[in-house]
N, C-alpha and C positions, 0 to 999 in steps of 0.2 A: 452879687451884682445881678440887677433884674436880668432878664432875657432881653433882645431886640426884638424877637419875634410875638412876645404874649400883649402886645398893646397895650401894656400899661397907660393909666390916667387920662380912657377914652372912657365913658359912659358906653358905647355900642361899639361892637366889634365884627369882624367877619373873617375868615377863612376857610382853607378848603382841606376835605379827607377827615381820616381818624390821628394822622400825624398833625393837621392843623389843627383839629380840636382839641388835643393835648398839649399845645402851646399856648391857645387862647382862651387863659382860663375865664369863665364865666359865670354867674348865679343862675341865671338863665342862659339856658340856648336849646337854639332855636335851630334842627336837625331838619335837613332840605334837600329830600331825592325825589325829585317831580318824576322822573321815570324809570321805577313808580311806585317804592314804599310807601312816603310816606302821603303823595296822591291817595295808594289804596287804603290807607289808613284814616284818613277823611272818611272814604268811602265808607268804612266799617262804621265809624263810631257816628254819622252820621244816622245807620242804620240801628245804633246800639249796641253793636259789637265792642266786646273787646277787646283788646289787639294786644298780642306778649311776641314782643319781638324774639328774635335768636338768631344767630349769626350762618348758620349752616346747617340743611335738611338733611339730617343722618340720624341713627340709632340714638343720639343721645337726643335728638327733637321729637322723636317718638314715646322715649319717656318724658321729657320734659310736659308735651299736649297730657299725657295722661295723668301728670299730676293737676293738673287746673280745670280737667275734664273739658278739652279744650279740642278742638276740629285742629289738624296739623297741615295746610296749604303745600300740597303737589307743588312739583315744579310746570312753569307755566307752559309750558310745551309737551308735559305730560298730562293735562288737565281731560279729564270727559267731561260732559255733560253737566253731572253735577257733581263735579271737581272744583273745589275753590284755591286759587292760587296765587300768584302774586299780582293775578292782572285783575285791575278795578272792576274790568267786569264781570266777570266769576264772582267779585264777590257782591256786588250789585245784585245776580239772578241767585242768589245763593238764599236758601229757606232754613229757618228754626235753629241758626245758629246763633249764638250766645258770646261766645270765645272763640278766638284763635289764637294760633303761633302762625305766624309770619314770618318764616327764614326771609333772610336776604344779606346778601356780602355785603352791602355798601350803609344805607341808610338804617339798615336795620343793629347793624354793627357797631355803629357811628353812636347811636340811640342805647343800647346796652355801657357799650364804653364809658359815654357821659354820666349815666344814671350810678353807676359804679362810684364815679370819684363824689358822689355827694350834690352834685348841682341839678336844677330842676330842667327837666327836658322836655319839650315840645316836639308836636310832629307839623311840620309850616310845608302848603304845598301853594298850588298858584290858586287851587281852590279856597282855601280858609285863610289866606294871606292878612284881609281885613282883621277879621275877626281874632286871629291869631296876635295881632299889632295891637289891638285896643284890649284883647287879656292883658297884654305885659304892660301897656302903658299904666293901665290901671294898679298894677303891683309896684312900676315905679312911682307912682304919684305916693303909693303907702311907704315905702323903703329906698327914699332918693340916690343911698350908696349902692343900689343894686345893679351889676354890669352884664349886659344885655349881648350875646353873641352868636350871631347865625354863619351853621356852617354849613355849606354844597359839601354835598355827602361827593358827589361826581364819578366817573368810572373807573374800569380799570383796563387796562393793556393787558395783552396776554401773557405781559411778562412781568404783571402784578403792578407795576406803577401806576401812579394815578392818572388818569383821561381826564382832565377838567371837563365839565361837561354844562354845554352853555345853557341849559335846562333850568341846572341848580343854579346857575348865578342868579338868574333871572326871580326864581321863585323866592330865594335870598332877596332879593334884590326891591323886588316885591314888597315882603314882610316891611324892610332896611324903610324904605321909603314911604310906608303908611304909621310907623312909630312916631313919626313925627316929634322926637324929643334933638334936644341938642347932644353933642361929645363925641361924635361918629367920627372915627377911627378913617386917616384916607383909605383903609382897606372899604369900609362900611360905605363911605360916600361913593367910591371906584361902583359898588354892587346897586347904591341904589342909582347911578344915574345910568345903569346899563339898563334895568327894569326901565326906566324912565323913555332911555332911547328906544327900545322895544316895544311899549304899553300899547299902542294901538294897533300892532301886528300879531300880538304874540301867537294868534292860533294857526295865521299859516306862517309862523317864524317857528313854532313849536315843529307842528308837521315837514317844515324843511331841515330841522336842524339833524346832526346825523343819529342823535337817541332817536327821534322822532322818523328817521327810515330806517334806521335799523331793527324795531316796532314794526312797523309796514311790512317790512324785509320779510319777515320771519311770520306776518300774515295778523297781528294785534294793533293794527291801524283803531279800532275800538278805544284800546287804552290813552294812544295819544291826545283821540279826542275827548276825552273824560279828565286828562290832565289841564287840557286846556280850557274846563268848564271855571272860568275864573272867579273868582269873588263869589262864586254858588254855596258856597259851605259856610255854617256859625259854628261848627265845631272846632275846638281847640285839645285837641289829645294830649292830656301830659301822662308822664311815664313814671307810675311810683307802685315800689315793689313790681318790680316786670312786669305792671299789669297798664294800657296805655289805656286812655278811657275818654270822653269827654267831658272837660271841667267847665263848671259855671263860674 
């Protein structure tokens, strides 16, 4: 008996976390942590970077950067000078890098997970939203059976639950509503009409929202505004063999 929860017999789907992405299975999807994976992964591959995601900056992300010969991103509050880390801007001012590993708990996690079960993964921020929408559109015009699913990566609680996080709906939401195709899932419709109610504030709805002061909080008011640079980016990062790259 199918699941209630995998949306069956929508062409476009959405939900939220690593426990939502493992319900909603999909050919595509479309992995969405505006603050600030996969933002800083725009950032990167904009630049030319490669991007290899990993789930947790420890001794095994140490070896993992030295097999791909690969720059390994501090944590962002241990960043110097010319420390790159998970904030956009570090890796914006950042010189002669090639590769990176990009820990992160949420979107980067989310992004390994998927790529794992066999479906192709994207990295969708509010920056490459467009461009991100007319790659997949173009792959559905080739393969009409192909099901289309973006998930808010979102946060987490101290006590590891998930924090929906209104960033990701948005950026979700975003993508959801420039695809422009029909089958969209009420979860999918719910995401794009909240991008929709938001579109003309987002940069001080970004900066008010609580990822967007808790950023500020912590002194990375830089990053919020760099997520909030919208429709700025033509890159499209997909994620094959843990290597995240930009596709044409």
């Amino acid at each position: 008996m199918a699941s209630p929860y995998a949306q069956d017999g929508f062409r476009v789907g959405f939900d939220w976390g690593p426990v939502g992405a493992a319900a909603v299975a999909g050919t595509i999807v479309a992995v969405v942590d505006v603050l600030s994976f996969t933002t800083a992964v725009t950032v990167a591959t904009d630049l030319g970077i490669d991007v290899y995601p990993y789930r947790w900056r420890d001794e095994t992300a140490v070896a993992y950067a030295q097999q791909y010969d690969a720059v390994l991103a501090v944590g962002r509050s241990e960043a110097g000078p010319t420390d790159v880390s998970l904030s956009p801007v570090t890796i914006r001012q950042a010189q002669g890098i090639k590769r990176l590993v990009l820990p992160s708990p949420n979107g980067s996690t989310i992004a390994q997970q998927l790529s794992d079960t066999g479906c192709t993964v994207i990295a969708v921020s509010l920056r490459n939203r467009l461009a991100a929408a007319a790659w997949v559109k173009a792959r559905l015009a080739e393969e009409p059976k192909l099901k289309v699913v973006a998930i808010a990566a979102g946060e987490r609680w101290k006590d590891g639950s998930l924090r929906p996080a209104v960033e990701d709906l948005w950026g979700a939401g975003g993508f959801l509503a420039a695809l422009d195709v029909g089958g969209f899932s009420p979860e999918a419709r719910a995401a794009a009409a909240a991008f929709k109610d938001a579109e003309n504030e987002l940069s001080s709805l970004l900066h008010d929202s609580a990822g967007g002061r808790e950023l500020a909080q912590y002194g990375f008011p830089e990053d919020v505004a760099i997520a909030a640079e919208v429709d700025s980016s033509g890159s499209v990062p997909v994620l094959r063999n843990g290597r995240m790259f930009a596709s044409t």
